[in-house]
C-alpha positions as CSV (number, residue, x, y, z in Angstrom):
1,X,0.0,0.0,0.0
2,X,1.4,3.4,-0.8
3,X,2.3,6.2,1.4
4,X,2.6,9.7,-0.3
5,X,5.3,12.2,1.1
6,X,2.9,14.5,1.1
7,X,3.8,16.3,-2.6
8,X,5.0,19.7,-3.3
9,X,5.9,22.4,-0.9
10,X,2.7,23.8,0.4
11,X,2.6,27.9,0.9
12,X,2.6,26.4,4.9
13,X,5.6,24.6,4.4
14,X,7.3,27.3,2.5
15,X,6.5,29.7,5.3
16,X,8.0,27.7,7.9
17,X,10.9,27.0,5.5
18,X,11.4,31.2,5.3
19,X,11.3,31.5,9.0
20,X,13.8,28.6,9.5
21,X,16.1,30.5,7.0
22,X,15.7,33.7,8.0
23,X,17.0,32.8,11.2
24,X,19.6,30.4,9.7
25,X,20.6,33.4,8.5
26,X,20.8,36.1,11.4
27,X,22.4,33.5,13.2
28,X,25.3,32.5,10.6
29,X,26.1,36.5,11.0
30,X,26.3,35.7,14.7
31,X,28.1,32.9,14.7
32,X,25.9,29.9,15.0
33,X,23.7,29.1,17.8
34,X,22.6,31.6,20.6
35,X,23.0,29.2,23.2
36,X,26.4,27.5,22.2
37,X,29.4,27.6,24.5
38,X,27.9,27.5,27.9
39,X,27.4,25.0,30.4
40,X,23.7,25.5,30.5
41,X,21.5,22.7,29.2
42,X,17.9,24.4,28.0
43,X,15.3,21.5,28.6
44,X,11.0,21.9,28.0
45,X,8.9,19.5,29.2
46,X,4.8,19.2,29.6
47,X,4.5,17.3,33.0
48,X,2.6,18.5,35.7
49,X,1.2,16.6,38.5
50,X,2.8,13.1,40.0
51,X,4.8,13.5,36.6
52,X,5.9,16.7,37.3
53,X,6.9,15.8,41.0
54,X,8.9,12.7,39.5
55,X,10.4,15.0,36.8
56,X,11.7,17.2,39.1
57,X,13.0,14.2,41.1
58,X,14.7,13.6,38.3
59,X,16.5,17.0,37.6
60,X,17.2,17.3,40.9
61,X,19.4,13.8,40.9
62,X,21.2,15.2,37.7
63,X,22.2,18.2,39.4
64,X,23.4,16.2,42.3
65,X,25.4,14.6,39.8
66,X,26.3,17.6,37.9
67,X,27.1,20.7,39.9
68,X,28.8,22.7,37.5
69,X,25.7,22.3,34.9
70,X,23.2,24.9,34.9
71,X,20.5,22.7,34.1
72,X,17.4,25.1,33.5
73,X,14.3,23.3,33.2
74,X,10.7,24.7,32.1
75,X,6.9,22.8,32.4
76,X,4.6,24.1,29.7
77,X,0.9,23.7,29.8
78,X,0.3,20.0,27.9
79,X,-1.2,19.6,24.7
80,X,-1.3,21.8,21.5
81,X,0.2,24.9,23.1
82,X,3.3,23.4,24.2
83,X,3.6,21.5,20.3
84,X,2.7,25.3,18.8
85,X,5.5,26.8,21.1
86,X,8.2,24.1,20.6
87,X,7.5,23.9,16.8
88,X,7.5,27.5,17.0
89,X,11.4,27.9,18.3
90,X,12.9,25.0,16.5
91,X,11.6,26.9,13.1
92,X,13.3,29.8,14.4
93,X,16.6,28.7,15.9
94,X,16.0,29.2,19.3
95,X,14.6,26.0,20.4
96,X,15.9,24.1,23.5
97,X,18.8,22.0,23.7
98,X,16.2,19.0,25.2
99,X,12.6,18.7,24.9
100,X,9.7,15.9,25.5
101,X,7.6,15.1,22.5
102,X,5.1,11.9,22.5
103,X,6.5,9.6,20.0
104,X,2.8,9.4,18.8
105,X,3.5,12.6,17.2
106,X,7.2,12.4,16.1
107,X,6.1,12.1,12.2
108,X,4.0,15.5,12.4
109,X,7.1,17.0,13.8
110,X,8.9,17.4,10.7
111,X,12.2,14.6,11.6
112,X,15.1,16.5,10.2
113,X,13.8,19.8,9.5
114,X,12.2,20.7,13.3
115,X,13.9,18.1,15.1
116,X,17.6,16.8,14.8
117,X,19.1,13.0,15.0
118,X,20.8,11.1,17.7
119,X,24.2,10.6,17.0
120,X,23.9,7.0,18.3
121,X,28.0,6.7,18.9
122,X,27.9,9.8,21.2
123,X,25.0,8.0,22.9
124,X,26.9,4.7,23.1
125,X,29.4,7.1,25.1
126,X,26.5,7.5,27.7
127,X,25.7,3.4,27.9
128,X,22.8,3.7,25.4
129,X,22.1,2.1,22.8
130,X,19.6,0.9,20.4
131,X,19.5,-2.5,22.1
132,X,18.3,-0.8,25.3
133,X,14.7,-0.2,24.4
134,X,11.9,-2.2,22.9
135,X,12.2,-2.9,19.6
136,X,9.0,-0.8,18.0
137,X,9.2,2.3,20.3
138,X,13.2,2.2,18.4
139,X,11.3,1.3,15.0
140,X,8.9,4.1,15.4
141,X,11.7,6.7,16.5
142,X,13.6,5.9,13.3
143,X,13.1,7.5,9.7
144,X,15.1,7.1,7.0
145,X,17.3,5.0,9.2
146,X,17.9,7.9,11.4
147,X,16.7,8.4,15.4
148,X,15.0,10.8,15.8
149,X,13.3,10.3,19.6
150,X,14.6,8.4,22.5
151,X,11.6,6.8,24.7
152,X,11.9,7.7,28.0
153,X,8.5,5.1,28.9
154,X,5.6,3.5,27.2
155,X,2.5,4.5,28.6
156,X,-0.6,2.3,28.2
157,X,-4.1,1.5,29.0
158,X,-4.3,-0.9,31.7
159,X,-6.8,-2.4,34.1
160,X,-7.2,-1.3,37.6
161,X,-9.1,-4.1,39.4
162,X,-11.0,-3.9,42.9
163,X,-8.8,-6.5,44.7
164,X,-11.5,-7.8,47.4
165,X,-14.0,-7.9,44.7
166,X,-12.0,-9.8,42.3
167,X,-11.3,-12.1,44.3
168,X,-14.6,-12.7,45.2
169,X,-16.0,-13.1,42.0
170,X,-12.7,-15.8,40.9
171,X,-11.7,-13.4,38.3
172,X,-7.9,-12.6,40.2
173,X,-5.9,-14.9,41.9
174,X,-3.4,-15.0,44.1
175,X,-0.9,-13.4,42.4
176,X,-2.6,-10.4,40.9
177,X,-3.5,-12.0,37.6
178,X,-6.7,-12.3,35.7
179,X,-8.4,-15.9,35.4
180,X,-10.1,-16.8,32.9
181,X,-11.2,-13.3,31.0
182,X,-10.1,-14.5,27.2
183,X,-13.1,-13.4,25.2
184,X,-16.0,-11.1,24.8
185,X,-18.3,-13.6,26.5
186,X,-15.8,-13.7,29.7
187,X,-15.0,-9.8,29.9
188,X,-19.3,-9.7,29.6
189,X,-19.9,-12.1,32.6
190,X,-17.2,-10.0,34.9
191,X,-18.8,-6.9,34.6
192,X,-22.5,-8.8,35.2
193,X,-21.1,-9.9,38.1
194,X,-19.3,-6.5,39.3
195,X,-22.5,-5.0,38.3
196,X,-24.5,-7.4,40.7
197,X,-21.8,-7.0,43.3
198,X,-21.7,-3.6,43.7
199,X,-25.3,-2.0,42.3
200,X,-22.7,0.4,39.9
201,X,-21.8,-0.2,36.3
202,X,-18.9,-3.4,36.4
203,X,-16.6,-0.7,34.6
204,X,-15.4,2.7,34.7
205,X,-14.6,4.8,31.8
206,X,-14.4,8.3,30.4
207,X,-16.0,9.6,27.5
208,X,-14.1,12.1,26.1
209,X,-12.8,11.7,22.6
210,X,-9.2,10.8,23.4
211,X,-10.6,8.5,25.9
212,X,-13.3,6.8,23.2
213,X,-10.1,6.3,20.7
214,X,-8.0,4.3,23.1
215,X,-10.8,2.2,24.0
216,X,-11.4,1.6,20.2
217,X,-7.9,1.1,18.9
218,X,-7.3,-1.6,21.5
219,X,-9.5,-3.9,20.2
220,X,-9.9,-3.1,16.5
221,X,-5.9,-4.3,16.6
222,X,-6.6,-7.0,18.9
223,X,-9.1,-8.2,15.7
224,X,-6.6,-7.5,13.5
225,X,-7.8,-4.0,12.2
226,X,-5.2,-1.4,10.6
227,X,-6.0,2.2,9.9
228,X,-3.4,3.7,7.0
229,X,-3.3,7.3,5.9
230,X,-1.4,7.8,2.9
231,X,-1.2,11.6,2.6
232,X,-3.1,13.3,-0.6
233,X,-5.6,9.9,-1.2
234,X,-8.2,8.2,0.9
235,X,-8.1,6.6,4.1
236,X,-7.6,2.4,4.0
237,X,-9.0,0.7,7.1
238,X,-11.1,-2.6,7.8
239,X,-14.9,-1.9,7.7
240,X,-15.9,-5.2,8.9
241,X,-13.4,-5.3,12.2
242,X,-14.2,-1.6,12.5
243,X,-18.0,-2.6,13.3
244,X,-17.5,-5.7,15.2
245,X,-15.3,-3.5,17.5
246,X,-17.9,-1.0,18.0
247,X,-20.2,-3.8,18.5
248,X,-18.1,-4.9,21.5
249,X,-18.3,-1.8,23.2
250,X,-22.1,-1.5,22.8
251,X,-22.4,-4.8,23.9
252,X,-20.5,-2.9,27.4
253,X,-22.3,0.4,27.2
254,X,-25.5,-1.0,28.6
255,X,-25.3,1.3,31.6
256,X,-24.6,-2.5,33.5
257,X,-21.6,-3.5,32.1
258,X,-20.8,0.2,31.8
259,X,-22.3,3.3,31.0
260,X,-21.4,5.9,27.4
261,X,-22.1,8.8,29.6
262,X,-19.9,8.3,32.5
263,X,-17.2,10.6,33.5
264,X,-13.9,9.6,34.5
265,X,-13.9,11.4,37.2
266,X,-16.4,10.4,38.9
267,X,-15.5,6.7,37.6
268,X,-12.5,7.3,40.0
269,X,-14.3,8.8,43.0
270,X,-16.5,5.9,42.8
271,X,-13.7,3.1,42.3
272,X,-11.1,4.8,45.2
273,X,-14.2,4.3,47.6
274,X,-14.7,0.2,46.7
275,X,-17.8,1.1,45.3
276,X,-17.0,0.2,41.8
277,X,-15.4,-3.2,40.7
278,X,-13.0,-2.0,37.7
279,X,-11.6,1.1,35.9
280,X,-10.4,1.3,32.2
281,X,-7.8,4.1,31.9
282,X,-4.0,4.8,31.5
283,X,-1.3,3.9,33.9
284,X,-1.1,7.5,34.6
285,X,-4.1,7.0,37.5
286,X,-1.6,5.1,40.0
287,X,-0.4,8.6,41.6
288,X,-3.9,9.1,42.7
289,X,-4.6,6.0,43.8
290,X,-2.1,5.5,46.1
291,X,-2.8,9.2,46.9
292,X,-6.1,8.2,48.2
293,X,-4.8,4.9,49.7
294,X,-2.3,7.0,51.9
295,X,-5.3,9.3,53.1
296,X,-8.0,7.2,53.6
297,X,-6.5,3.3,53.2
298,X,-8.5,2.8,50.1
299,X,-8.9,1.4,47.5
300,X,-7.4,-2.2,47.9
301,X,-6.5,-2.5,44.3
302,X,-4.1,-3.8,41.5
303,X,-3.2,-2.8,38.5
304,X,-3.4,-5.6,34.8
305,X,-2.3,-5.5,31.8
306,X,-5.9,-5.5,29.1
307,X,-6.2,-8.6,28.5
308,X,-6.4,-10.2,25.0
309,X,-10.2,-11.3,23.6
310,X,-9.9,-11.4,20.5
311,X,-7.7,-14.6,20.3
312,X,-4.8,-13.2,19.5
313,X,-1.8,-11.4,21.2
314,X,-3.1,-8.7,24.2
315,X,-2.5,-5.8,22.1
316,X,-3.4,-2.0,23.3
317,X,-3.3,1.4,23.2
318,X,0.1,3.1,23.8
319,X,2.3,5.8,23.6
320,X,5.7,6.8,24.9
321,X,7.0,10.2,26.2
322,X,10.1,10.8,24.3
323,X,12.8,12.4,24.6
324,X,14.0,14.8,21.4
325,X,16.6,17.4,20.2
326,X,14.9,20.1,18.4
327,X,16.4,21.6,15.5
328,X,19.2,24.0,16.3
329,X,20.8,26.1,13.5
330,X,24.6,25.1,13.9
331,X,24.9,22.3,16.7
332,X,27.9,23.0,19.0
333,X,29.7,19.4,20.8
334,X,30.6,20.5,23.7
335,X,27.0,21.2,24.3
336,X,25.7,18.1,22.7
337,X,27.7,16.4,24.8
338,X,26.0,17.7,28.1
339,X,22.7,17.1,26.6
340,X,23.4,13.6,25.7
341,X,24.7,13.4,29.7
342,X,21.5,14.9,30.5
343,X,19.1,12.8,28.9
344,X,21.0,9.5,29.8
345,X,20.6,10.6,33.5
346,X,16.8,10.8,32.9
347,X,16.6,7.1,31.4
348,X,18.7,5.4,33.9
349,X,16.8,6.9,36.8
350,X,13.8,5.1,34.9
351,X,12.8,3.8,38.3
352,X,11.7,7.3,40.1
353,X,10.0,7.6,36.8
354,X,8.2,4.2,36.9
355,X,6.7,5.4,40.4
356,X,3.9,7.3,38.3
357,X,2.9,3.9,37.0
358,X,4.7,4.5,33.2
359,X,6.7,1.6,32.4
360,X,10.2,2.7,31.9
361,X,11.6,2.9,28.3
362,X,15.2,1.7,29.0
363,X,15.9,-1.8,29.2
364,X,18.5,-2.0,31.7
365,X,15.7,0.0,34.3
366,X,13.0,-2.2,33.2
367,X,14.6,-5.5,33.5
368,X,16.0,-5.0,36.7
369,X,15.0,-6.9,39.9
370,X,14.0,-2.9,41.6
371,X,11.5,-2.8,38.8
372,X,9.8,-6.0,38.6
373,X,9.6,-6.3,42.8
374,X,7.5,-2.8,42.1
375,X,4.1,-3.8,42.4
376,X,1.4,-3.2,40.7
377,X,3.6,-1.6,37.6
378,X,5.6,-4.6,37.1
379,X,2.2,-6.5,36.8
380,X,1.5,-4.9,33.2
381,X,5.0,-4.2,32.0
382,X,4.4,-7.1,28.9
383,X,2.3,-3.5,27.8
384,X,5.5,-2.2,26.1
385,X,6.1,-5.1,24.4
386,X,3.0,-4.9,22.4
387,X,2.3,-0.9,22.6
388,X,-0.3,0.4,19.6
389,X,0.7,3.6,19.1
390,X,-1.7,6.1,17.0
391,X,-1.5,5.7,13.2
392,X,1.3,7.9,11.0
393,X,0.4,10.9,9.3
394,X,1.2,14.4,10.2
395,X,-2.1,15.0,12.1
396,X,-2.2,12.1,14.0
397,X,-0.8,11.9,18.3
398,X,-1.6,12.7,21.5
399,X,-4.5,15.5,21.4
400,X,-4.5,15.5,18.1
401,X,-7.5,16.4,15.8
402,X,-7.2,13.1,14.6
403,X,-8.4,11.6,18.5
404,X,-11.2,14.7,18.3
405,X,-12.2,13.3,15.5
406,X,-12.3,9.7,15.3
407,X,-13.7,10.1,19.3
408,X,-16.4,12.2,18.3
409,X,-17.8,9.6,15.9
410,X,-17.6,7.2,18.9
411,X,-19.1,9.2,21.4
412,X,-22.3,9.8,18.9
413,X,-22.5,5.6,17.8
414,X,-21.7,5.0,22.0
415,X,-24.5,6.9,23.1
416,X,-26.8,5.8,20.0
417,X,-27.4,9.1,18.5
418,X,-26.4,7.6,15.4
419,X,-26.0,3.7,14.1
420,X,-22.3,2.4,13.6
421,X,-22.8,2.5,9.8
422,X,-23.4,6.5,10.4
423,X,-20.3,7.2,12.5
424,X,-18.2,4.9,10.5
425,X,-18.8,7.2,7.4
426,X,-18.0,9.9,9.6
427,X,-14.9,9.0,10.7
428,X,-13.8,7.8,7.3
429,X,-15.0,11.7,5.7
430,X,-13.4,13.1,8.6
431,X,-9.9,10.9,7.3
432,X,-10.4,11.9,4.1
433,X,-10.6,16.0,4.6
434,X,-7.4,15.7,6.8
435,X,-5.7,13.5,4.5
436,X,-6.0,16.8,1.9
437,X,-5.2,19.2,4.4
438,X,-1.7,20.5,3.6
439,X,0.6,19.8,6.8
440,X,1.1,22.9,8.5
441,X,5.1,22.3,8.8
């Protein structure tokens, strides 16, 4: 199937391309890059929360290690405002030396022209290497057989379970794991049973767009389904496997099993009081739970990986904070080289990271004993191995229009507003006007 490069230089394209070389230019008559020749490594980040206390953990342990860096680190506001901003200074030259971009969105970042490559032997300098992460995080931060991202974790969509209550019902055993949930028909009868438990719907979810899409795209791959967008022509995805997944979550959404209206928050409220028998959201959640668990001594709960029902391999929706080097106009070594010291202390302290419930990225962290006695995140670390990132194409990635628009298809067929036939169509018309939308970069 073919993939289009997206065609001639689009008026957008060409305006990004002035401002890159207007700059290029100013900066030649200054000598290269504004920030070259100090000790100072400029790093942006979007973490706020438990990931921001972590994060800051984390620079804090580099500095320790580092005194005569000036390390100075800034947390933007997440989502399209920080991508505007950092897309925004790499076009103009004055871009930090280190930034965080999910990998989900590394194509519509413009690899070589907003972002620069590893050099992989100055990395092996620092004790990484290509080896040291999972094989299609590496795959999908390479293009054209250059690295372009370094994953710092993978974070996925993962089960949190009512201990007592599993237990109870003979769906968890002993050891944390799931019994006997390997189809439809299973998954059905545990939340019938929650439901019957606890009076509340046997699963929590959101029902925001973003939300809708992971829930989606973790079982349309588990059937086998594939979305493509080859830039400039149509949209190529499985119609059948597309229904039968939409099928299995309104065979959920009967305000039982679950409900298409409920709120995550309140999903969480419910669940951190043992009221609720199961939650469906990302691995992100742990910081609360354990939050609430400190204050009050509930919930009693573990953590799973989703588990396969589809018959094949438990595959699920993913993405990885990365770790990138934005385009600078004239890179200077010396500089590099601190970087490169920077962002191999942030992998190998992958541990303080993993407390936030991500799995962490590099191998060496994640394979260690400290890791896999942390419980519950060791429990669904086999997540990385079979991550589903969002589909390529320039638009697609973590709050993405793409996610607002394939999740507001959902949310319509979810809450039966229209039939699946209806929001499939929308979703695919939806593909098709982004797919002839000139890239903005």
């Amino acid at each position: 199937m073919s993939v289009s490069a997206g065609g001639a230089l689009s008026r957008r394209r060409l305006l990004a391309g002035g401002i890159a070389t207007s700059a290029a230019l100013l900066l030649a008559g200054c000598g290269g890059s504004v920030f070259a020749g100090s000790n100072r490594v400029r790093y942006w980040n979007l973490f706020g929360g438990g990931d921001g206390v972590r994060m800051v953990e984390m620079q804090d342990a580099y500095r320790k290690e580092n005194p005569d860096v000036d390390l100075e680190a800034v947390t933007l506001a997440w989502g399209a405002p920080y991508y505007t901003k950092l897309a925004m200074a790499s076009a103009g030259g004055r871009a930090p030396n280190v930034s965080v971009l999910h990998l989900s969105r590394l194509a519509g970042f413009a690899p070589g022209r907003l972002l620069d490559p590893f050099d992989l032997d100055l990395l092996a300098e620092f004790d990484v290497r290509p080896e040291d992460f999972p094989q299609g995080l590496w795959e999908r931060a390479t293009l054209d057989g250059q690295t372009y991202a370094l994953p710092l974790d993978t974070h996925a969509l993962v089960l949190y379970v009512n201990r007592p209550l599993g237990k109870q019902i003979g769906f968890l055993d002993d050891q944390d794991q799931l019994v006997d949930v390997a189809s439809p028909e299973d998954f059905y009868a545990v939340l019938d049973e929650l439901n019957k438990a606890t009076g509340e719907v046997g699963l929590g979810t959101g029902s925001d767009p973003a939300t809708w899409w992971r829930y989606f795209w973790t079982f349309y791959r588990q059937l086998g389904g594939e979305i493509e967008l080859p830039v400039g022509e149509r949209v190529i995805f499985d119609r059948d496997k597309f229904t039968q997944a939409i099928e299995f979550w309104l065979g959920i959404l009967d305000k039982k099993r679950g409900s298409a209206s409920a709120d995550m928050g309140a999903s969480i409220g419910t669940f951190v009081e043992g009221k609720m028998g199961m939650i469906l959201n990302g691995n992100w959640e742990l910081p609360t739970m354990l939050t609430a668990q400190e204050e009050t001594g509930k919930p009693d709960f573990t953590m799973v990986q989703v588990p396969a029902l589809f018959g094949g391999e438990a595959l699920g929706w993913a993405d990885s904070h990365s770790i990138v080097l934005p385009h600078q106009n004239s890179r200077d070594q010396e500089q590099d080289r601190l970087s490169y010291g920077f962002i191999a202390s942030l992998l190998k302290n992958g541990l303080i990271w993993a407390g936030g419930g991500h799995v962490p990225a590099y191998q060496p962290v994640a394979t260690g004993q400290d890791y896999l006695n942390l419980k519950p995140q060791a429990n669904y670390r086999q997540a990385a191995e079979v991550a589903q990132l969002d589909p390529v194409a320039w638009f697609t990635g973590a709050g993405s229009d793409f996610q607002n628009q394939i999740g507001q298809a959902l949310d319509a067929v979810f809450n039966r507003t229209i039939s699946p036939d209806q929001g499939i169509n929308q979703f695919e018309a939806a593909m098709n006007k982004l797919l002839n939308t000139p890239s903005p970069v």
